[in-house]
PyMOL Python script that loads the backbone (N, CA, C, O; Angstrom):
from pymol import cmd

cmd.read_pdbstr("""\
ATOM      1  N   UNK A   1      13.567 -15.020   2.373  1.00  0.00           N
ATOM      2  CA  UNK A   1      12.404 -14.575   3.116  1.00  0.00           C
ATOM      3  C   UNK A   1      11.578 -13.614   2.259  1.00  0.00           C
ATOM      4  O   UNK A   1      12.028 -12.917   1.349  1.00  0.00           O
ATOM      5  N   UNK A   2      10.526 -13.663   2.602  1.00  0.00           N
ATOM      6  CA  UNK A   2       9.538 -12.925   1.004  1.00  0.00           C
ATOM      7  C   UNK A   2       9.338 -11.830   2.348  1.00  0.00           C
ATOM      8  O   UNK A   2       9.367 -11.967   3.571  1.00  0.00           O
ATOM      9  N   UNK A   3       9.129 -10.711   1.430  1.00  0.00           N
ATOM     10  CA  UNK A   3       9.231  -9.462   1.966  1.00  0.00           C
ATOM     11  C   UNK A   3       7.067  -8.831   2.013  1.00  0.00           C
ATOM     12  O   UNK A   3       6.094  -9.273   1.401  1.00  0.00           O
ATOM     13  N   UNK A   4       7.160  -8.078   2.692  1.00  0.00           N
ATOM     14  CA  UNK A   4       5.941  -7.715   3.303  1.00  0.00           C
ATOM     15  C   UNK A   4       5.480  -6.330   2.478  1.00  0.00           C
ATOM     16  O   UNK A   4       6.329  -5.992   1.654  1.00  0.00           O
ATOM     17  N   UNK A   5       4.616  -5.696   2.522  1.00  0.00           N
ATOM     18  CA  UNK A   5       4.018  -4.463   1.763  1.00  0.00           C
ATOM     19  C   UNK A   5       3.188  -4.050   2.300  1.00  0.00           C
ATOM     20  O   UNK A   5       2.126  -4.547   1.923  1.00  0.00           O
ATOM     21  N   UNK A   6       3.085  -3.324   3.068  1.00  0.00           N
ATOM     22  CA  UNK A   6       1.950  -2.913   4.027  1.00  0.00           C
ATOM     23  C   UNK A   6       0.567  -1.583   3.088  1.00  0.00           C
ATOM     24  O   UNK A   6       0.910  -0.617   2.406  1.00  0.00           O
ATOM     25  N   UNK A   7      -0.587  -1.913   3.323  1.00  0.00           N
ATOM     26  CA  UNK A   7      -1.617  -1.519   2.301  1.00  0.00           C
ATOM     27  C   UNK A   7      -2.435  -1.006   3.577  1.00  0.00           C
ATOM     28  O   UNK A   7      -3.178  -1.770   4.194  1.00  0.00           O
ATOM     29  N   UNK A   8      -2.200   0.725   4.042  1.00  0.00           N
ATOM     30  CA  UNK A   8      -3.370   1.310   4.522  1.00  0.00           C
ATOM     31  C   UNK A   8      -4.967   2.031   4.463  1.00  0.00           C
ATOM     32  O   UNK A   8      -5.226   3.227   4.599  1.00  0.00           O
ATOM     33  N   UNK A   9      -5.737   1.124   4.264  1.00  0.00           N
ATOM     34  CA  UNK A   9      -6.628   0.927   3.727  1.00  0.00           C
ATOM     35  C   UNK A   9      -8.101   1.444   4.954  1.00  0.00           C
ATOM     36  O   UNK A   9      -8.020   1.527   6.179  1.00  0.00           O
ATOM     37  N   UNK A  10      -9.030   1.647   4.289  1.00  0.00           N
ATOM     38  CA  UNK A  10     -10.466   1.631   5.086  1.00  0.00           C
ATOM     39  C   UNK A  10     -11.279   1.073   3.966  1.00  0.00           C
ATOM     40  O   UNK A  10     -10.879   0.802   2.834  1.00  0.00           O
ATOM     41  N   UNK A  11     -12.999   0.886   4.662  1.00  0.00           N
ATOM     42  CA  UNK A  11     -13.521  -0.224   4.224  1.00  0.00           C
ATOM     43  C   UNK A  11     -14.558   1.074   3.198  1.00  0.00           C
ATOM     44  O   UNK A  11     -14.776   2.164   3.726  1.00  0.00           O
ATOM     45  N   UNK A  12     -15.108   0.781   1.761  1.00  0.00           N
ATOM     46  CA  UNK A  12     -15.756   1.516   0.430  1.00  0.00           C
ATOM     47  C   UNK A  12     -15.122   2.459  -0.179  1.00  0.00           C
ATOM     48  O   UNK A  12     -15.832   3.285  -0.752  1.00  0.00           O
ATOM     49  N   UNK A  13     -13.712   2.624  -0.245  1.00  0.00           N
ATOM     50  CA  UNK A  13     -12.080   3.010  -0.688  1.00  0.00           C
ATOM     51  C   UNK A  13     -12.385   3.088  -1.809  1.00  0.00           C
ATOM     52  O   UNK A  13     -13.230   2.228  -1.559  1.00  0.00           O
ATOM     53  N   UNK A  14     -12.552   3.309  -2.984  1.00  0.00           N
ATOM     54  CA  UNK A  14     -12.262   3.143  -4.395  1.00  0.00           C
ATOM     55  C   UNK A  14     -11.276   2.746  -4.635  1.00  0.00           C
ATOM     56  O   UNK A  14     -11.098   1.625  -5.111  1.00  0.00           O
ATOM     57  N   UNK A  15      -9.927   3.976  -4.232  1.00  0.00           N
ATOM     58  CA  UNK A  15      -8.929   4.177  -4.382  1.00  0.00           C
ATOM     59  C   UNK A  15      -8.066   3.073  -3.578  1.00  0.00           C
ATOM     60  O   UNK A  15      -7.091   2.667  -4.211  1.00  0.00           O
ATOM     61  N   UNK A  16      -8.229   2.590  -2.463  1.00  0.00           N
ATOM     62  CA  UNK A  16      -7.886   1.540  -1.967  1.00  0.00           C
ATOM     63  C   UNK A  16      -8.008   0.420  -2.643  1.00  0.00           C
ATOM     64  O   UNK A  16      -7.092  -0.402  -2.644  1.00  0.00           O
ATOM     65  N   UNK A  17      -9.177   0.217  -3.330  1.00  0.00           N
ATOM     66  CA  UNK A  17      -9.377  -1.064  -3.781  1.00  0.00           C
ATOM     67  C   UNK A  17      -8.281  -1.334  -5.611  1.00  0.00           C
ATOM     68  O   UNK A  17      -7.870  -2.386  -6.102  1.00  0.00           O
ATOM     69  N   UNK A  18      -8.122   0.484  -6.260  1.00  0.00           N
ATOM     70  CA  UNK A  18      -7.212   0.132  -6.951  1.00  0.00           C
ATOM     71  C   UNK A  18      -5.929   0.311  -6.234  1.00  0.00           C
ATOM     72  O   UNK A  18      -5.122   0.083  -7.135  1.00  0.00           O
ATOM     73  N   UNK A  19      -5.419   0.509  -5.446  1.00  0.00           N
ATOM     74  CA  UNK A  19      -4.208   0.417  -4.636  1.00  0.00           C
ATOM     75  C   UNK A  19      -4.352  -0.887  -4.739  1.00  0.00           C
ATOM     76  O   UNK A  19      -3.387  -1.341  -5.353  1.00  0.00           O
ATOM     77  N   UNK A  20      -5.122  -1.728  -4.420  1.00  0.00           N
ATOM     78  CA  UNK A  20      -4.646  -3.247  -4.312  1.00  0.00           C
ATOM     79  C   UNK A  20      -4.499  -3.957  -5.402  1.00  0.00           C
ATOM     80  O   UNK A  20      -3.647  -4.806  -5.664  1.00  0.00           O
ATOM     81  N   UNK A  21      -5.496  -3.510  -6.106  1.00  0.00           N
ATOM     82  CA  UNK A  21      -4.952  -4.143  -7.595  1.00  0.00           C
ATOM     83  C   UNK A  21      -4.398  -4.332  -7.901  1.00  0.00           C
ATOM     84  O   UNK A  21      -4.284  -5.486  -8.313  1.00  0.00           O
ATOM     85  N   UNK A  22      -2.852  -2.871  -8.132  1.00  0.00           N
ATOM     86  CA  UNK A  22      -1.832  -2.729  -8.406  1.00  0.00           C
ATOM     87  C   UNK A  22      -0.933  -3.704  -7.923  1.00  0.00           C
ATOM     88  O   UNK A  22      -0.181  -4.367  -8.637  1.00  0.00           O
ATOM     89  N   UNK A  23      -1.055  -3.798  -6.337  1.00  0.00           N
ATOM     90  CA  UNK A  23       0.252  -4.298  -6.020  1.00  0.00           C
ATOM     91  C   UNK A  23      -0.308  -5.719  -6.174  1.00  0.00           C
ATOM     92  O   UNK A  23       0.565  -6.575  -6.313  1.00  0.00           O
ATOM     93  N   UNK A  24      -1.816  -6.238  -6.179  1.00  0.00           N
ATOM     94  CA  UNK A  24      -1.637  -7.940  -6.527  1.00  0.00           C
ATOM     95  C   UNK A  24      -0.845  -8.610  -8.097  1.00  0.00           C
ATOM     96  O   UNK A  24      -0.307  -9.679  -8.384  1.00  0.00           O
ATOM     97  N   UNK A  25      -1.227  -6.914  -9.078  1.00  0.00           N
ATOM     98  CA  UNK A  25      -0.641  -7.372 -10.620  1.00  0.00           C
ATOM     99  C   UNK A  25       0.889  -7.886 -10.046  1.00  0.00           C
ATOM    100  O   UNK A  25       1.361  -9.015 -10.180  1.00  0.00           O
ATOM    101  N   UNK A  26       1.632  -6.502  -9.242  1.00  0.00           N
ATOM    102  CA  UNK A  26       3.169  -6.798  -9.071  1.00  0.00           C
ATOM    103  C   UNK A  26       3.495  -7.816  -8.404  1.00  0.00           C
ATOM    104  O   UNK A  26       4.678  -8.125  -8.269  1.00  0.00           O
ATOM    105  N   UNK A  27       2.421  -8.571  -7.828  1.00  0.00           N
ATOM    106  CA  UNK A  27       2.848  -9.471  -7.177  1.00  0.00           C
ATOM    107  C   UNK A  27       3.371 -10.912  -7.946  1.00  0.00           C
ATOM    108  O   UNK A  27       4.273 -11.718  -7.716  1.00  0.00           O
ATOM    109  N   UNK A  28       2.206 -10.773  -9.080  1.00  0.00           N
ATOM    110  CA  UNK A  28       2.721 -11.641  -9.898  1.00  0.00           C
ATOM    111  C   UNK A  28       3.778 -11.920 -11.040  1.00  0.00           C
ATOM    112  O   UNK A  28       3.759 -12.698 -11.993  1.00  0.00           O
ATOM    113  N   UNK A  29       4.979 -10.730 -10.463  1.00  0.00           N
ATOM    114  CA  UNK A  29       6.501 -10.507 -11.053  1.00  0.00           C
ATOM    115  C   UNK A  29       7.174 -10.668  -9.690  1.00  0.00           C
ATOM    116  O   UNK A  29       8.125 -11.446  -9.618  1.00  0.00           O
ATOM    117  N   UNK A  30       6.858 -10.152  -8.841  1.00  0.00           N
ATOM    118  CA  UNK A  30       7.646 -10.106  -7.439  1.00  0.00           C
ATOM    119  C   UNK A  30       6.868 -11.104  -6.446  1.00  0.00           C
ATOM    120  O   UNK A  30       5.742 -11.591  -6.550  1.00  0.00           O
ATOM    121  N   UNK A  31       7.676 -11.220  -5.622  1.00  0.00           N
ATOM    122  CA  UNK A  31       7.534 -12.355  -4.179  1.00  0.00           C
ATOM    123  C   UNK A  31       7.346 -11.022  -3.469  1.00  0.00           C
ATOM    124  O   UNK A  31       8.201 -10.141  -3.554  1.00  0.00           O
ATOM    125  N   UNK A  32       5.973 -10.844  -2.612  1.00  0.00           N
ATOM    126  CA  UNK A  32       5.403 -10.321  -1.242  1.00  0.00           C
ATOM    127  C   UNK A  32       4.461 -10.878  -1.044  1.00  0.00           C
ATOM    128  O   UNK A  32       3.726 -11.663  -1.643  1.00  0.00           O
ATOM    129  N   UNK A  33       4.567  -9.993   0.701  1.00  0.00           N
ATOM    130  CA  UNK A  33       3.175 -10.419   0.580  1.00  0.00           C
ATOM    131  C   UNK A  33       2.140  -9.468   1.051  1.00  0.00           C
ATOM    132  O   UNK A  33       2.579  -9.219   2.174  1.00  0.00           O
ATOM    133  N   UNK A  34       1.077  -8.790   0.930  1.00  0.00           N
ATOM    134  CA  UNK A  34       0.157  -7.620   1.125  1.00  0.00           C
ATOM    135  C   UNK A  34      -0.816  -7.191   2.323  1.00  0.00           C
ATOM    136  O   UNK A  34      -2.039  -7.141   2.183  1.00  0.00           O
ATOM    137  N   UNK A  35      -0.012  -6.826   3.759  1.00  0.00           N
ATOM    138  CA  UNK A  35      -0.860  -6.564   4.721  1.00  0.00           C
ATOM    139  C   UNK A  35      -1.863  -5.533   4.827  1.00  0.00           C
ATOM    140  O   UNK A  35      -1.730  -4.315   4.710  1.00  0.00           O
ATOM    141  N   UNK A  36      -2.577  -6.013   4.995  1.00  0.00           N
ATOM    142  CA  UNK A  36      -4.113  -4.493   4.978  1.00  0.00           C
ATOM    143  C   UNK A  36      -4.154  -4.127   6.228  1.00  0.00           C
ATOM    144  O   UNK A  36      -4.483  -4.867   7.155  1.00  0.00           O
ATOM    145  N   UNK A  37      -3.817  -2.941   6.323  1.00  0.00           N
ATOM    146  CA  UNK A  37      -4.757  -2.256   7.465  1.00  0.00           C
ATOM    147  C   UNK A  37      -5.213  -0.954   7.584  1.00  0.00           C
ATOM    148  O   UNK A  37      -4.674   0.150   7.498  1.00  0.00           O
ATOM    149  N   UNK A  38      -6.934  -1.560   7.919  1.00  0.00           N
ATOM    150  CA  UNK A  38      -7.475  -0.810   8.067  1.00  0.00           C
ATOM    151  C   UNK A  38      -7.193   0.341   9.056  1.00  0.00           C
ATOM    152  O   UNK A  38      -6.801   0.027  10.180  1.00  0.00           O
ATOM    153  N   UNK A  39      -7.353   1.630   8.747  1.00  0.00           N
ATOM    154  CA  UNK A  39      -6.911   3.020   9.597  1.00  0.00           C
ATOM    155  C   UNK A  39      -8.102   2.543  10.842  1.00  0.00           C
ATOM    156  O   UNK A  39      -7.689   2.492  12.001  1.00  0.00           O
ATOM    157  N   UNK A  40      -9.456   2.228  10.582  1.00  0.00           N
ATOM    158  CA  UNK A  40     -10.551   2.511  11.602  1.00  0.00           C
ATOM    159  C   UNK A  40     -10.135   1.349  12.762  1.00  0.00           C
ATOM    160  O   UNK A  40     -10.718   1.364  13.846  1.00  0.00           O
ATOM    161  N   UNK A  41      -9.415   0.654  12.562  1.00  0.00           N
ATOM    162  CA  UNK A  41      -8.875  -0.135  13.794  1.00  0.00           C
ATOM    163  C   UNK A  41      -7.391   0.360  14.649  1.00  0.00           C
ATOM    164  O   UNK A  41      -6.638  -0.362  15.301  1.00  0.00           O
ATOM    165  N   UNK A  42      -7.300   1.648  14.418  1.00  0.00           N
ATOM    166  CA  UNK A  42      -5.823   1.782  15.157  1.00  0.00           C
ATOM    167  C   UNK A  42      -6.247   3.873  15.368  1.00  0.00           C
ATOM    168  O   UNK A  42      -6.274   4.875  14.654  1.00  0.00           O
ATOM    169  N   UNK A  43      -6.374   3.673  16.126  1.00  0.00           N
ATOM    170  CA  UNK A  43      -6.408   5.574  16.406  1.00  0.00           C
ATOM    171  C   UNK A  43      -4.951   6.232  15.951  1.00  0.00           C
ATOM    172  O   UNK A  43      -4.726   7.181  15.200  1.00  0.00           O
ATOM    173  N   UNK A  44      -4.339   5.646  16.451  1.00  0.00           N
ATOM    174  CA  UNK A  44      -2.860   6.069  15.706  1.00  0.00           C
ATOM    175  C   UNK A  44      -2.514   6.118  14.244  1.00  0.00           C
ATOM    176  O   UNK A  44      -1.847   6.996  13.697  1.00  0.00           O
ATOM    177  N   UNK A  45      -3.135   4.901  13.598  1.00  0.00           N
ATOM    178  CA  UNK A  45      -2.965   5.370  12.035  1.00  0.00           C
ATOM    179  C   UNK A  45      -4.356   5.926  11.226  1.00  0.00           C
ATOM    180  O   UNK A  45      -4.631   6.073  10.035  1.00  0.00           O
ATOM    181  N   UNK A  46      -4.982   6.126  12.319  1.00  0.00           N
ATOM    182  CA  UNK A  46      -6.388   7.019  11.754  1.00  0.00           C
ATOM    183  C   UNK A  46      -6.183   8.260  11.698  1.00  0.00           C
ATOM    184  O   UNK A  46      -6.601   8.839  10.696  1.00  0.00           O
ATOM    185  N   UNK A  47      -5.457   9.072  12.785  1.00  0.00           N
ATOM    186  CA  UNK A  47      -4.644  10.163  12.687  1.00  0.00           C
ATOM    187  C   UNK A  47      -3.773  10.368  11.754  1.00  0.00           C
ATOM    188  O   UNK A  47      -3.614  11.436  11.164  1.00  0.00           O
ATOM    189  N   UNK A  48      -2.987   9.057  11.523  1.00  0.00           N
ATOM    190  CA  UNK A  48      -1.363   9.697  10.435  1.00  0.00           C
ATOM    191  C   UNK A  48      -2.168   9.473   8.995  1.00  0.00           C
ATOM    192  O   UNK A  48      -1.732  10.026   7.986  1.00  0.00           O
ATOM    193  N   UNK A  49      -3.095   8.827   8.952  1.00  0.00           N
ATOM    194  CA  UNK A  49      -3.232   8.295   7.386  1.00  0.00           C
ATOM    195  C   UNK A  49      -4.696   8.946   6.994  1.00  0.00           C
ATOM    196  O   UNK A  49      -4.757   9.005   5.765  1.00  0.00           O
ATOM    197  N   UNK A  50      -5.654   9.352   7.484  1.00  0.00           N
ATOM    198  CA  UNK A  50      -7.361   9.965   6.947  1.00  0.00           C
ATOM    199  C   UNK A  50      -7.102  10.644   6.006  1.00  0.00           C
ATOM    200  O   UNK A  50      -7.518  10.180   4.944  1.00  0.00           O
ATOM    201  N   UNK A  51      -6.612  11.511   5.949  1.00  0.00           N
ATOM    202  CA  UNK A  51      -6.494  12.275   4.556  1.00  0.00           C
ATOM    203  C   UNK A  51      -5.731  12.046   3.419  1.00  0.00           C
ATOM    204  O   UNK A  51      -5.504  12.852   2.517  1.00  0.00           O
ATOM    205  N   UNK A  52      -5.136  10.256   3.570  1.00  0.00           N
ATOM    206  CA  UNK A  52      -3.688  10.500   3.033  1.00  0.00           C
ATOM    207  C   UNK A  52      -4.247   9.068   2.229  1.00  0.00           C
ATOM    208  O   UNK A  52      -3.573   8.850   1.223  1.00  0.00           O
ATOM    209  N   UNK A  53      -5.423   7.973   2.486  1.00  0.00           N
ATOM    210  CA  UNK A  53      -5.134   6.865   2.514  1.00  0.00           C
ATOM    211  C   UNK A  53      -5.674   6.824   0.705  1.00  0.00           C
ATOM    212  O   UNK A  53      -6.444   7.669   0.249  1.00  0.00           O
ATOM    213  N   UNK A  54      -5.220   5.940   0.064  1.00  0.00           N
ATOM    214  CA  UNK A  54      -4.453   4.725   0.377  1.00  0.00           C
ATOM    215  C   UNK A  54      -2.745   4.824   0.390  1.00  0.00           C
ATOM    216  O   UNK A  54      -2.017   5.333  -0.463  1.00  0.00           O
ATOM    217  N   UNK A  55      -2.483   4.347   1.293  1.00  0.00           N
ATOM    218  CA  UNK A  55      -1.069   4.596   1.575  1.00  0.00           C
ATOM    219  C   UNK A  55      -0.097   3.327   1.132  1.00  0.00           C
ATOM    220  O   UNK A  55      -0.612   2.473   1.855  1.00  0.00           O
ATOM    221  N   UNK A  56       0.863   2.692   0.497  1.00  0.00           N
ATOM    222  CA  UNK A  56       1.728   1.784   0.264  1.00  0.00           C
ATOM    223  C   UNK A  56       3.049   1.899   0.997  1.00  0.00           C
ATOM    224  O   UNK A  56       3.950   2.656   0.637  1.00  0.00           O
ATOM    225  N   UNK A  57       3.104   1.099   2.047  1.00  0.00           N
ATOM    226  CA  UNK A  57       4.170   0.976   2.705  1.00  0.00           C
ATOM    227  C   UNK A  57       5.406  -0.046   2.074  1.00  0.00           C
ATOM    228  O   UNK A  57       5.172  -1.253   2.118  1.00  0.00           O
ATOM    229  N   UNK A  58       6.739   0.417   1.478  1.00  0.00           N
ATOM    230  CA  UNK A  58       7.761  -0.685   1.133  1.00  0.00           C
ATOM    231  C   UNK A  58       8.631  -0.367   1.714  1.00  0.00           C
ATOM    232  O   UNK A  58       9.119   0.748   1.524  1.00  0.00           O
ATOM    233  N   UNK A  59       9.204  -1.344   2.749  1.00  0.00           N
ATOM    234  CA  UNK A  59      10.303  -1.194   3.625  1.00  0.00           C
ATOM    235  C   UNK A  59      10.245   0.604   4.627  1.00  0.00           C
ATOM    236  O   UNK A  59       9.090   0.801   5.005  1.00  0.00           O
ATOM    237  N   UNK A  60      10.696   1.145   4.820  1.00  0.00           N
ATOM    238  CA  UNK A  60      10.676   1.914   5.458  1.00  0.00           C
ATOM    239  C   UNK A  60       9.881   3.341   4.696  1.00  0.00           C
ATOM    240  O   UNK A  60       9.509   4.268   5.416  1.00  0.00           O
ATOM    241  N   UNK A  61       9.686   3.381   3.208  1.00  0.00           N
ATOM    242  CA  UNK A  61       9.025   4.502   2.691  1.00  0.00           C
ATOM    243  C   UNK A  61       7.399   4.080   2.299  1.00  0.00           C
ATOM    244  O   UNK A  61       6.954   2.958   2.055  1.00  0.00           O
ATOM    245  N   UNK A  62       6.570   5.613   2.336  1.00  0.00           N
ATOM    246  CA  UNK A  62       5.586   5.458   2.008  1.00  0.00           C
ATOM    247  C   UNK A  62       5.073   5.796   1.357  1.00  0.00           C
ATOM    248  O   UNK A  62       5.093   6.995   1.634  1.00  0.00           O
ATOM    249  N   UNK A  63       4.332   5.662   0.290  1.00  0.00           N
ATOM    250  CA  UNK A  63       3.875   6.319  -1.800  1.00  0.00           C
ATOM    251  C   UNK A  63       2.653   6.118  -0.964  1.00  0.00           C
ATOM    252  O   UNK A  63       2.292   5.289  -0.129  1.00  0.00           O
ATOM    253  N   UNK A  64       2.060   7.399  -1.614  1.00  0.00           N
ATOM    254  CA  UNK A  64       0.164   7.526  -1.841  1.00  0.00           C
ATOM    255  C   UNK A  64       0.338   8.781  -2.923  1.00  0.00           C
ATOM    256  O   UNK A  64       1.316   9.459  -3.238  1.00  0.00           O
ATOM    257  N   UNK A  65      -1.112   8.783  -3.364  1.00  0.00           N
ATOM    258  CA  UNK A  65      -1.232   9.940  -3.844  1.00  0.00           C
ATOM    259  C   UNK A  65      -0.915   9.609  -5.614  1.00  0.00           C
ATOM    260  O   UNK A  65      -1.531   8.717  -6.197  1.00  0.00           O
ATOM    261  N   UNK A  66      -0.073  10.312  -6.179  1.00  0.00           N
ATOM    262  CA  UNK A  66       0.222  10.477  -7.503  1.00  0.00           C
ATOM    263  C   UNK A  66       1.262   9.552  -7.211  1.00  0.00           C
ATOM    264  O   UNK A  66       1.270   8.821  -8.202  1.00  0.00           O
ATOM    265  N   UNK A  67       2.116   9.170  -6.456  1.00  0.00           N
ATOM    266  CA  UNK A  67       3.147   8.075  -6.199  1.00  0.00           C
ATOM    267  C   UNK A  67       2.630   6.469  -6.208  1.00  0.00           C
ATOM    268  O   UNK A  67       3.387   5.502  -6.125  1.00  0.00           O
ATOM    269  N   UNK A  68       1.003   6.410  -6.341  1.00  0.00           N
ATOM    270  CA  UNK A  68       0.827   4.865  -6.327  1.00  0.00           C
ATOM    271  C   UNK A  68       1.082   4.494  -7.425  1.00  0.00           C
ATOM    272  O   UNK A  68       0.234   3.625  -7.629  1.00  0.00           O
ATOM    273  N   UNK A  69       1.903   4.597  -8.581  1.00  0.00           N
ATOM    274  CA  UNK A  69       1.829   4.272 -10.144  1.00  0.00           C
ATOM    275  C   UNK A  69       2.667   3.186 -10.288  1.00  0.00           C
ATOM    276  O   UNK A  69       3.759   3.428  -9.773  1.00  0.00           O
ATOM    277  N   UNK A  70       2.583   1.824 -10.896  1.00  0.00           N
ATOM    278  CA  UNK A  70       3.349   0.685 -11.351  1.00  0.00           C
ATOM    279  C   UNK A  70       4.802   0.929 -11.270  1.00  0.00           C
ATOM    280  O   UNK A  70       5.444   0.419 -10.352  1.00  0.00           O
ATOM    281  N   UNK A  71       5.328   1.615 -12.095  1.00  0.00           N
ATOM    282  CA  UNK A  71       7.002   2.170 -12.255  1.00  0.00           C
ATOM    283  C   UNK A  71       7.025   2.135 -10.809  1.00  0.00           C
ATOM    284  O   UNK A  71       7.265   1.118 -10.157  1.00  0.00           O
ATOM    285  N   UNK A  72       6.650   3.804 -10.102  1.00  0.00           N
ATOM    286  CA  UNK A  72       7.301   4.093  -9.427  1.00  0.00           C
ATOM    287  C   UNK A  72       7.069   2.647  -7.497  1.00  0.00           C
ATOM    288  O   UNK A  72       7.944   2.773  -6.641  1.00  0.00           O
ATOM    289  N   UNK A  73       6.337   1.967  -7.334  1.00  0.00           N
ATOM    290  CA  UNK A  73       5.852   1.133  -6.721  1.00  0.00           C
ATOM    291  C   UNK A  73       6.954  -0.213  -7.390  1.00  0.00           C
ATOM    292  O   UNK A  73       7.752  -0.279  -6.455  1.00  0.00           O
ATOM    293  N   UNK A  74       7.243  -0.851  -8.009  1.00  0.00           N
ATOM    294  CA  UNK A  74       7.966  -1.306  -9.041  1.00  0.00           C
ATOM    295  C   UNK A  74       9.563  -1.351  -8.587  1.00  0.00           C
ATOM    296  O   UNK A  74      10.271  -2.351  -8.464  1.00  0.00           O
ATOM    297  N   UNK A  75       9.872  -0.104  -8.398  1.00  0.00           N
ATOM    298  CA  UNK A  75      10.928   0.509  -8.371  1.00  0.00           C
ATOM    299  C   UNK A  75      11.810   0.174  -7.127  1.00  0.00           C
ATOM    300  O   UNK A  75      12.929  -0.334  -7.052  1.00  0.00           O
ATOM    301  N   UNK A  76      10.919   0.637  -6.150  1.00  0.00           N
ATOM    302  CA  UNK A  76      10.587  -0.235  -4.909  1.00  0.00           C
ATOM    303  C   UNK A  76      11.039  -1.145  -4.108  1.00  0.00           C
ATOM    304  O   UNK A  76      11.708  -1.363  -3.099  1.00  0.00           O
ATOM    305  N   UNK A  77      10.189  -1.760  -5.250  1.00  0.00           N
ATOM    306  CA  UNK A  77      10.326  -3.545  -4.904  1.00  0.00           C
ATOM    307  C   UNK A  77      11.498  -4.180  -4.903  1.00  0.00           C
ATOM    308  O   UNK A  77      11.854  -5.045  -4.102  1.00  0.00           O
ATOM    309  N   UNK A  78      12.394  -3.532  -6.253  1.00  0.00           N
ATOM    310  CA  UNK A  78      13.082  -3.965  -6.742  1.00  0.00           C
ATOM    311  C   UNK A  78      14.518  -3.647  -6.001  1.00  0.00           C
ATOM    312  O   UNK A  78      15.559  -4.297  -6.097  1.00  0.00           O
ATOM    313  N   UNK A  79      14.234  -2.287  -5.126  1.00  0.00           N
ATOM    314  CA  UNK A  79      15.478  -1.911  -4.131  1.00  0.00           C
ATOM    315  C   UNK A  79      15.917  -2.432  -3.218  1.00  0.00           C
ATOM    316  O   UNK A  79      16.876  -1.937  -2.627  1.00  0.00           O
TER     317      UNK A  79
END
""", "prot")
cmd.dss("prot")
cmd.show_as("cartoon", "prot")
cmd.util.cbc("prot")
cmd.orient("prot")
């Protein structure tokens, strides 16, 4: 079963848009697959994520910030 990656995202992101980058390069070493969602459709993750986004969800942990980097995203995947 190919595993999921959840990508919390809003829409003229910079940083979102290289958040995705990243994980489409890894995609093409690893089997996922990359759900987007947007914060402005959920009040609940507009609250947990506005200041935080772009956020990378793998399995139960979440990297943003100085944590979106290949290795450590990578690392991840691979757990």
């Amino acid at each position: 079963m190919q595993s999921t990656i959840i990508l919390y995202t809003k829409e003229n992101c910079g940083l979102c848009e290289q958040a995705k980058d990243l994980l489409e390069s890894l995609q093409l070493i690893h089997s996922f697959q990359i759900e987007e969602r947007d914060i402005y459709t959920n009040d609940q993750w507009l609250e947990q994520y506005q200041l935080m986004i772009p956020v990378v969800e793998i399995g139960r942990t979440q990297f943003y910030g100085e944590q979106l980097q290949p290795e450590v995203l990578e690392a991840a995947i691979i757990k």
